[in-house]
N, C-alpha and C positions, 0 to 999 in steps of 0.2 A: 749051656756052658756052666759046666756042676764046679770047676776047679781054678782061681785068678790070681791073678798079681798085678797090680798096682804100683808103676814104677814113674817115682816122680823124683828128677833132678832137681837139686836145688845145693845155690847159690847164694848166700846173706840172705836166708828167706825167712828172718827170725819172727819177722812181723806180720808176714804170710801164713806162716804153717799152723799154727793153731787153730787157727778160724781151718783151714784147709783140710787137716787131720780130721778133726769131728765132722765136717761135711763130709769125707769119705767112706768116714767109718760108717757116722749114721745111716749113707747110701746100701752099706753093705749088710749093715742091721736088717735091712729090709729085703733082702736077697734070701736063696736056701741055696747058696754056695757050698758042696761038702768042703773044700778048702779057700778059703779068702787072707791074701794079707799085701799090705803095705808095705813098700819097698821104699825107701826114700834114699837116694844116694847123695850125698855131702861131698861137694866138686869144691873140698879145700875153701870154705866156707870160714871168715874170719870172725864173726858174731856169733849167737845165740843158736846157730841151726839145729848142730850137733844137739848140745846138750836137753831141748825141745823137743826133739828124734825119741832120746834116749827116757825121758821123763814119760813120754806117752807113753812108750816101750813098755815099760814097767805097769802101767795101767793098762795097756790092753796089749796081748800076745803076737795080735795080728801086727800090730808097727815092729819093723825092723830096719835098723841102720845101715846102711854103707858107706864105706867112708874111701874116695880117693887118693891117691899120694899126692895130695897138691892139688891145685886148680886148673883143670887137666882140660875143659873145656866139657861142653853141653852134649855130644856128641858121645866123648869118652862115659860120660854119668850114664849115658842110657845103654850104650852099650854094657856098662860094667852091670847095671840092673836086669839085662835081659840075660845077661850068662850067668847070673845070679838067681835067677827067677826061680820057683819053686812050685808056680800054679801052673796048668796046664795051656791056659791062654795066658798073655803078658800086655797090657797096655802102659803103655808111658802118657803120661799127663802133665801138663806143666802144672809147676806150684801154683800160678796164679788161679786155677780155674776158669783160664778165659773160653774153655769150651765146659759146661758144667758137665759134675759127672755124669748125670742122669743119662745125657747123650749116649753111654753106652749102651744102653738098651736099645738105641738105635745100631749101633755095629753088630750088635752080637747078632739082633734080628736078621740084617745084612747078611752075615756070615753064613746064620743057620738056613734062609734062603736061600744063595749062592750057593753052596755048599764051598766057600772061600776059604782060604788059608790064614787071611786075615782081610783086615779093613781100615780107612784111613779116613777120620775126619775132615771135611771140606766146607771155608768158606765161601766156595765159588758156585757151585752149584745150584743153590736159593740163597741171594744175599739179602732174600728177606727175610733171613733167622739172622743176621745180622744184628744185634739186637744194640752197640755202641761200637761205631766205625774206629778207626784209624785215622791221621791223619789223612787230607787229599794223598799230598806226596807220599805217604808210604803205601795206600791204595793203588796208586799208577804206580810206582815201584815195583809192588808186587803183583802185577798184569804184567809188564813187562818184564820183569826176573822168567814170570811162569811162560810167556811166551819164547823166552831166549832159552830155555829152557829144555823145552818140548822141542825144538830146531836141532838143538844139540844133542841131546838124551834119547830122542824117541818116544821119553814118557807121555803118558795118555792123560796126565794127571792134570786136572783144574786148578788143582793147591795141593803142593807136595811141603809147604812149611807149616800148616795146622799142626799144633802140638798136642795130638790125640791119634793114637796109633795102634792099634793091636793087631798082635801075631799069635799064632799057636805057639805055643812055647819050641817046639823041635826048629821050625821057620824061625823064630828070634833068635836062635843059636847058629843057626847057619847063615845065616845076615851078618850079627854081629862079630863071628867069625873071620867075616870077610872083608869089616869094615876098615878103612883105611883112615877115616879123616876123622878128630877130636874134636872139631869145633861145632859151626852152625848148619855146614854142606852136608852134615850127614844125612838128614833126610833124601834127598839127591840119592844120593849112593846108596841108602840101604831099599828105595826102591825099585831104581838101575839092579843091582844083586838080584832082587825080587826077580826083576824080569827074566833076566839072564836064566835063573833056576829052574824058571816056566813055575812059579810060586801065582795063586792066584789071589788077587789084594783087590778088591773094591773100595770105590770114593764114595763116600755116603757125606748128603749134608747134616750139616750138625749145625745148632745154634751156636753163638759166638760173642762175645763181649768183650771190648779191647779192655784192659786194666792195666793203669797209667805205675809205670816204674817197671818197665821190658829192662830186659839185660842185652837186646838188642840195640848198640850204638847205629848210628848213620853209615860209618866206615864199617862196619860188622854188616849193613846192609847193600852198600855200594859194594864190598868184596865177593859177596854171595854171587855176581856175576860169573863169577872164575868158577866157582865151586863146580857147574855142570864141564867145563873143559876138565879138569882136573878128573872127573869120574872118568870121561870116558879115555885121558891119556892112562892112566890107571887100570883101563880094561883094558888098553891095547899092550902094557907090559905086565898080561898077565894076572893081576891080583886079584881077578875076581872068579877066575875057576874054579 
């Protein structure tokens, strides 16, 4: 995987991304990427995000800004990063880190085995890379989201909300393309699409660590129920051919 992108949304993450930035960079320091760079998309960010972005920018070539019209939601940031993307592969990362980068070395091995189109970090798989849980309830939560899920969808997926994701760059533009939803269902949907395309995407486990200040509310997590109805009334009028 000689060519990447690095695409991380972020939202008030002024206190995150420093510490975040130099772990990525230093990751990529140790790579022989012929092209590597950071995407960071700013989803109408009211603090420090931007200007953080824009200061690394100037020190290193590889950071690069984007910037939404507003706070458009988590869904719209990675969409807007992958039709942005400029590396040949494109992963989305959340600001936190709660899957480390290093885990990519596991997708990319994944891929270049499979011969896969891309690949998708999964808590569920060995949750003893689990390394700091979640609460109980959002544990049983999220069993039961991924079971109502897979009922609905079809999906094959263990954990379709790990925020660790890569695509070839030509598959991330025809996902996000197709994408319909700005918010937190987009994972849902840009897998559903996957499928639809006959795209081949493998779950691979990844280590994981929960880090306290999600942008995920309770009601952001009890709504996600609807998210799988909503893909597939959405395939049935069409939007995903």
């Amino acid at each position: 995987m000689q060519s990447i992108t690095i695409v991380i949304p972020a939202y008030n993450e002024e206190k995150r991304l420093p510490a975040t930035l130099q772990t990525v960079l230093g990751y990529l320091d140790g790579k022989s990427h012929t092209f590597a760079e950071v995407l960071v998309v700013d989803d109408g960010s009211r603090d420090g995000t931007a200007a953080i972005v824009e200061a690394q920018s100037a020190l290193d070539s590889r950071v690069r800004l984007l910037k939404n019209p507003g706070n458009r939601g988590k869904g719209y940031a990675v969409r807007h990063g992958m039709q942005e993307a400029r590396g040949e592969w494109v992963l989305f990362s959340d600001a936190d880190l709660s899957a480390p980068i290093e885990e990519l070395d596991k997708l990319e091995a994944a891929i270049e085995f499979g011969s896969a189109d891309g690949a998708i970090g999964s808590r569920a798989l060995d949750r003893k890379l689990v390394g700091k849980r979640q609460s109980v309830f959002r544990e049983f939560s999220g069993r039961l989201f991924n079971l109502a899920m897979r009922l609905v969808t079809g999906l094959p997926y263990r954990d379709t909300q790990c925020g660790f994701k890569i695509f070839r760059r030509d598959v991330a533009r025809a996902l996000a393309a197709a994408q319909q939803s700005d918010g937190f269902g987009f994972d849902v949907e840009i897998l559903y699409i996957a499928k639809k395309r006959r795209f081949r995407i493998l779950e691979v486990p990844v280590r994981w660590f929960n880090v306290e200040g999600t942008k995920v509310s309770l009601w952001n997590g009890l709504a996600a129920f609807a998210d799988p109805l909503r893909v597939r009334w959405n395939d049935i009028k069409g939007y995903y051919r």
